[in-house]
C-alpha positions in Angstrom: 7.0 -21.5 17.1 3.9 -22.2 14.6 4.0 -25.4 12.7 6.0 -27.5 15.3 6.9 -30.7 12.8 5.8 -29.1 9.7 8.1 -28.3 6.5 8.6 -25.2 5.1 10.7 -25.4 2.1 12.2 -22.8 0.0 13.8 -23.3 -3.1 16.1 -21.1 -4.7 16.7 -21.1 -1.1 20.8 -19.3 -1.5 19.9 -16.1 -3.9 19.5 -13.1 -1.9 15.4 -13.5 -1.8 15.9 -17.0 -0.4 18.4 -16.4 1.7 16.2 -13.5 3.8 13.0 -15.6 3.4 14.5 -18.6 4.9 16.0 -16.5 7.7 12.3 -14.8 8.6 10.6 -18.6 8.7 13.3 -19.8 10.9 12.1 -17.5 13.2 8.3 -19.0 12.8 9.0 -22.5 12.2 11.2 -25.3 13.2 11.6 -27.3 10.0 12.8 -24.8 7.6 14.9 -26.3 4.7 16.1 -25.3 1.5 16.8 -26.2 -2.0 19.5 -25.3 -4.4 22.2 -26.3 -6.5 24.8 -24.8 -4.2 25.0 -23.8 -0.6 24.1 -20.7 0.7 28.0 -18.5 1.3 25.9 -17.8 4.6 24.4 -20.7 6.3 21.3 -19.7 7.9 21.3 -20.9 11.0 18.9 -23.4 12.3 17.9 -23.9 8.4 19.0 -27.3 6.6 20.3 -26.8 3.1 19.6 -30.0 0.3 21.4 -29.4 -2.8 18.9 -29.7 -5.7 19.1 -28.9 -9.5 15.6 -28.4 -10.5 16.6 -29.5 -14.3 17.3 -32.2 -13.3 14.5 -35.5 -13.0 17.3 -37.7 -10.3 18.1 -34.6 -8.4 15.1 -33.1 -7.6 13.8 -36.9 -6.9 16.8 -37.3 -4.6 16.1 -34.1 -3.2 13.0 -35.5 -2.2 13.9 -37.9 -0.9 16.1 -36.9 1.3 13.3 -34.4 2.8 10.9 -37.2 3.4 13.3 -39.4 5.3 15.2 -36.7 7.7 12.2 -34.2 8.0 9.0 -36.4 7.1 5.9 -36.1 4.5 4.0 -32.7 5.9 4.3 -29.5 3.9 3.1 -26.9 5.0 4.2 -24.1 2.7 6.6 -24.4 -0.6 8.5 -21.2 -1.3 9.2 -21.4 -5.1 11.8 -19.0 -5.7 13.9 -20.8 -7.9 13.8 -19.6 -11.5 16.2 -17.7 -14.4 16.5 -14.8 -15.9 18.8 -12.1 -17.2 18.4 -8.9 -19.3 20.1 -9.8 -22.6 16.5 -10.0 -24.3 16.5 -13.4 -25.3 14.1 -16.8 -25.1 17.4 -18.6 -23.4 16.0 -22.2 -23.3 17.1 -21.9 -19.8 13.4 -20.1 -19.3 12.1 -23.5 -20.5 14.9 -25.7 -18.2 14.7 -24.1 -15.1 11.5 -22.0 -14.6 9.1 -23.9 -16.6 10.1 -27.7 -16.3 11.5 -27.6 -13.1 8.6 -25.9 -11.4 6.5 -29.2 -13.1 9.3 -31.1 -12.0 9.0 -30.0 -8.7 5.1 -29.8 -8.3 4.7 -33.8 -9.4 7.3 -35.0 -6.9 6.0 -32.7 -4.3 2.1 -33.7 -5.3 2.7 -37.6 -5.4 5.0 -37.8 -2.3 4.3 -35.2 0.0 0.9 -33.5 2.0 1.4 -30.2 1.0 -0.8 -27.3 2.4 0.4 -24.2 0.0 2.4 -23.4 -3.0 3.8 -20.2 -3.2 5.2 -19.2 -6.9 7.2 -16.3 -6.6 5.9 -14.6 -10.1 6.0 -11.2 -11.4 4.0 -7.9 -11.9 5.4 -8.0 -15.5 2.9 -10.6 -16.3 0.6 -8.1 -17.0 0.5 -5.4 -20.1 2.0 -2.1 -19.1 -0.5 0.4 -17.9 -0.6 4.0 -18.5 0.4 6.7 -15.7 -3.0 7.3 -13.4 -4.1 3.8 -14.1 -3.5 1.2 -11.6 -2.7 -2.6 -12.7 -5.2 -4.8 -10.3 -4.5 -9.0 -10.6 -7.7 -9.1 -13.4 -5.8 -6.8 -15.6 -4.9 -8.3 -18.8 -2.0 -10.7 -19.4 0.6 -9.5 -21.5 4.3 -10.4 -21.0 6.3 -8.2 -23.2 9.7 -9.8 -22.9 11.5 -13.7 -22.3 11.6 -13.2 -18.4 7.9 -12.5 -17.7 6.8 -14.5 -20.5 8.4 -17.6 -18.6 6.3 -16.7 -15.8 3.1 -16.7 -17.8 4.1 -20.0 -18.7 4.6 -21.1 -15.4 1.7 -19.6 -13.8 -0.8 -21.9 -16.3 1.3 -25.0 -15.6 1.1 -24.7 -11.7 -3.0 -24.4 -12.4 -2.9 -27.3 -14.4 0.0 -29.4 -12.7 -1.4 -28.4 -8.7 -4.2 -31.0 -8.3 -5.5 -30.7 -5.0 -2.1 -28.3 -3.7 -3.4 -24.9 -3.2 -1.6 -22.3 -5.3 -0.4 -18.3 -4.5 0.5 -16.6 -7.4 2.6 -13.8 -5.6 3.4 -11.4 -8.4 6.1 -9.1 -7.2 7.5 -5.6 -8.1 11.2 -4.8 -9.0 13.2 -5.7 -5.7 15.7 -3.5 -4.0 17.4 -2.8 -0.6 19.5 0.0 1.4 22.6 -1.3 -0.7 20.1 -1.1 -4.4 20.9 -4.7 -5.5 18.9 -3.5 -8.5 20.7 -4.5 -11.6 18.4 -1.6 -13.5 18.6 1.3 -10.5 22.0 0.3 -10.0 23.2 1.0 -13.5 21.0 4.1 -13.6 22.7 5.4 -10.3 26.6 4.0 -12.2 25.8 6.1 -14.9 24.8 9.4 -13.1 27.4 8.9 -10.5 30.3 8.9 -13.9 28.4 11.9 -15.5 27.6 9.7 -18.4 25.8 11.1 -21.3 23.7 8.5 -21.2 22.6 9.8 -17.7 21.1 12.7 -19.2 19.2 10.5 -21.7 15.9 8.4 -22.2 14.2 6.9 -24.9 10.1 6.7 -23.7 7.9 8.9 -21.9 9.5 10.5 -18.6 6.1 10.3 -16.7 6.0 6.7 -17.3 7.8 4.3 -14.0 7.7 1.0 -12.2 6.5 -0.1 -9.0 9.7 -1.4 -7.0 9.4 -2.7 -3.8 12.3 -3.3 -0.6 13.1 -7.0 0.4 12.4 -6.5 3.5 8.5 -6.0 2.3 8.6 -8.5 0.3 10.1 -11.2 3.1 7.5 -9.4 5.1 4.6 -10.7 2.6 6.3 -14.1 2.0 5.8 -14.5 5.6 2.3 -13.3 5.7 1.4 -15.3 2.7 2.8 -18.6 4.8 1.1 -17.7 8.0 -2.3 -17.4 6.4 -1.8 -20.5 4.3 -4.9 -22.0 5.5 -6.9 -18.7 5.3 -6.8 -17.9 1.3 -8.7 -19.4 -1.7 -7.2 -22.3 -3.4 -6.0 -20.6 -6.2 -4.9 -17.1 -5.8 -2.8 -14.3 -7.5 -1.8 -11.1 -5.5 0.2 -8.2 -6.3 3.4 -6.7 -4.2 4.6 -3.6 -4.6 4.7 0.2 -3.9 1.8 2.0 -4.4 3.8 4.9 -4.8 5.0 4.9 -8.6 8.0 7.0 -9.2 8.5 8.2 -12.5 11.6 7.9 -14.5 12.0 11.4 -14.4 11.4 11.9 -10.8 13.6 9.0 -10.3 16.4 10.9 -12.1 16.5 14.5 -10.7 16.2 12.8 -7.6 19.6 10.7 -7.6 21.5 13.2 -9.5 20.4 15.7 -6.5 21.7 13.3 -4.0 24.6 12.5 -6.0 25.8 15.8 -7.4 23.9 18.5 -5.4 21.8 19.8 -8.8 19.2 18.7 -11.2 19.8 18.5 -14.4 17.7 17.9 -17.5 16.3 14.8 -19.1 16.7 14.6 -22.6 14.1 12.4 -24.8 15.5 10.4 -27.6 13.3 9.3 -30.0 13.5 5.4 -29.9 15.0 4.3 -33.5 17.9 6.6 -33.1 18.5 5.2 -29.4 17.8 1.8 -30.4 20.7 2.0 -33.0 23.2 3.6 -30.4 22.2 0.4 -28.1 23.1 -2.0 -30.8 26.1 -0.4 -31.5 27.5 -0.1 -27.8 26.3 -3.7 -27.5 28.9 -4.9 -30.5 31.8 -2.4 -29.1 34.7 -4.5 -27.5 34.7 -3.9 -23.8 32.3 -4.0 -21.1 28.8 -5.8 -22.2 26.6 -2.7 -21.7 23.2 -2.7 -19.3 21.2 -1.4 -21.9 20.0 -3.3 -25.1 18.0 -2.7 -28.4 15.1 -4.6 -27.0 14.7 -2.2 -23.6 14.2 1.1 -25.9 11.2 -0.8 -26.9 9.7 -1.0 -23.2 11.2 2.4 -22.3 7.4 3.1 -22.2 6.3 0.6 -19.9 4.0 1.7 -16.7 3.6 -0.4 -14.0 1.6 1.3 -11.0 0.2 -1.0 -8.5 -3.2 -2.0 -6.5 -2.6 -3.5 -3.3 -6.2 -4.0 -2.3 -5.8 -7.6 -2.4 -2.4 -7.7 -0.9 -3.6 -6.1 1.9 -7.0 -7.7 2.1 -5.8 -11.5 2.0 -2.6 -10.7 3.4 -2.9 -8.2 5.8 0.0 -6.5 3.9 1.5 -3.6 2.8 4.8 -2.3 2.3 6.3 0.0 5.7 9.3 1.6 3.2 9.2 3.5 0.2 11.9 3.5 -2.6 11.8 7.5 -2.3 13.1 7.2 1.2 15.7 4.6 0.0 17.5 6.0 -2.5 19.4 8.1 0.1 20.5 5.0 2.0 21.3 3.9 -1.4 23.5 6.8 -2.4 25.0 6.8 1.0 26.4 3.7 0.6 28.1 4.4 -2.5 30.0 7.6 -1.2 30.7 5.9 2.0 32.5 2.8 -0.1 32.6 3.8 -4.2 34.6 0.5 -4.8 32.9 -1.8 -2.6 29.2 -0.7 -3.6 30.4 -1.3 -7.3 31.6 -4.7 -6.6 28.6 -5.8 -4.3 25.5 -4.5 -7.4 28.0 -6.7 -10.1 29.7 -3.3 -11.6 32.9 -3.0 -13.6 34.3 0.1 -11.3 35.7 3.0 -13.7 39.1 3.4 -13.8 39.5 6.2 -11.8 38.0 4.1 -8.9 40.5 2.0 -9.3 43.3 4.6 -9.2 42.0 5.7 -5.9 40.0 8.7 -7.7 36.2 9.7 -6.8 34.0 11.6 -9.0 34.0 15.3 -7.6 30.9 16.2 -5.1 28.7 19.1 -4.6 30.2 22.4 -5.1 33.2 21.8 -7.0 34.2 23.0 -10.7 31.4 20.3 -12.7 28.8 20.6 -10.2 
């Protein structure tokens, strides 16, 4: 194994990125621990779990701690996974808590305490300012976070420059993330709503040409594993982008699913965005289910994200082996094999006919 005696830590280390990352350097390195506020369901094997709360100054020093006395003072890569987010919209001061001030946290104990050889900040691609369909976004595009989640990143991103001293710093800033199963929150509610003929499935709000770049964890472990391994081969300070090259757009996106769904294509309809923003507000003050959708993502429906991997695969040696094109049949696969339990597993509130046993109907019948 490389780095006999060296730490890799990962933080964030029982989420589903942490969990697969810790798993891959276990397989490279001998000293592979982790860091989070509560165990992994899965123990990884061979991997020691710390529990740490990042907001936290006592934990995060006790964390610490405890790393220096069972597994010693050399770091040779941090994994910094750990970070919030969710899609309502909003500056949660959690943004500030846990991504912000526990990354500075984290970087002073690490920096004062600890020989560390790399810093890997798991960032995002929605750092930048959308692009427009036939441009590509390269890492000297222009910063422009246009909601709380990327914003935080922005945030972060400046502190680690300022916070790193001598600590060299990757700035890996990372696609939407799926797998063969989607654990997507926004494919998987795209796929829910085409699978339950919604109306909403026949609707958008921005240009259909426009996408994202997504890319599939297994890439991405790939490229935190490259990014580790070179550790002593890349600049100081470094950002690099992950993703597909291959852009879908939301329109190819749709007729494809609801052709491996329900055997047709059917048409997407534009809506223009004040009239959909006002059918998002009201859906989100309904009683029920708290709806996917929210005022704030009709403003982004327009947001293009297609990226250059020139760097990536440069400094890295990297670039992604699957496509989400060649996914989204595994994807769909898995919810016709198991309706129920793919629901359950993406976070979904099943419909009720699910529940009573009941599938939508398939290709070739009556609604088809």
């Amino acid at each position: 194994m490389s780095g006999a005696g060296d730490i890799v830590l990962v933080t964030g280390a029982s989420g589903r990125i942490g969990t697969a990352v810790m798993r891959r350097l276990r397989q490279r390195f001998d000293n592979v621990v982790g860091f989070d506020r509560e165990a992994p369901a899965v123990p990884q094997p061979g991997c020691e779990f710390i529990p740490v709360d990042v907001t936290s100054d006592a934990s995060v020093s006790e964390g610490l701690r405890v790393l220096g006395e069972h597994h010693g003072h050399r770091v040779a890569s941090v994994v910094h996974l750990a970070a919030y987010y969710d899609f309502s919209g909003d500056r949660h001061p959690l943004y500030e808590q846990v991504t912000v001030e526990g990354t500075r946290r984290l970087l002073r104990g690490l920096r004062d305490g600890f020989e560390v050889r790399q810093f890997v900040f798991a960032s995002t691609m929605l750092v930048h300012a959308p692009g427009e369909p036939g441009l590509y976004l390269t890492e000297e595009s222009p910063i422009g976070p246009t909601w709380a989640y990327p914003e935080s990143k922005v945030r972060t991103e400046a502190l680690i420059r300022e916070e790193r001293g001598d600590v060299p710093a990757v700035f890996l800033r990372i696609a939407g993330v799926y797998d063969d199963a989607c654990h997507s929150p926004p494919l998987a509610h795209q796929i829910q709503r085409i699978y339950e003929r919604q109306l909403a499935g026949h609707l958008y709000s921005g240009e259909t040409a426009h996408g994202q770049s997504f890319i599939h964890l297994d890439d991405l472990v790939d490229a935190f594993e490259a990014t580790v391994l070179r550790r002593d081969e890349l600049p100081e300070q470094v950002a690099i982008l992950l993703g597909e090259p291959q852009t879908l757009s939301y329109d190819e996106l749709q007729h494809t699913l609801f052709r491996l769904i329900h055997g047709n294509s059917r048409e997407t309809h534009d809506v223009p965005g004040p009239i959909a923003k006002v059918g998002a507000w009201i859906q989100d003050h309904l009683p029920g289910q708290d709806p996917f959708i929210k005022p704030w993502m009709i403003d982004r429906a327009n947001d293009h994200y297609a990226l250059d991997i020139s760097r990536a695969r440069t400094l890295l040696g990297w670039e992604p082996r699957r496509s989400l094109h060649d996914t989204l049949p595994k994807m769909v696969a898995a919810l016709q094999a198991d309706p129920l339990a793919w629901y359950r597993d993406n976070g979904l509130e099943p419909p009720r006919s699910l529940r009573d046993g009941e599938h939508p109907k398939q290709p070739g019948d009556a609604r088809s």
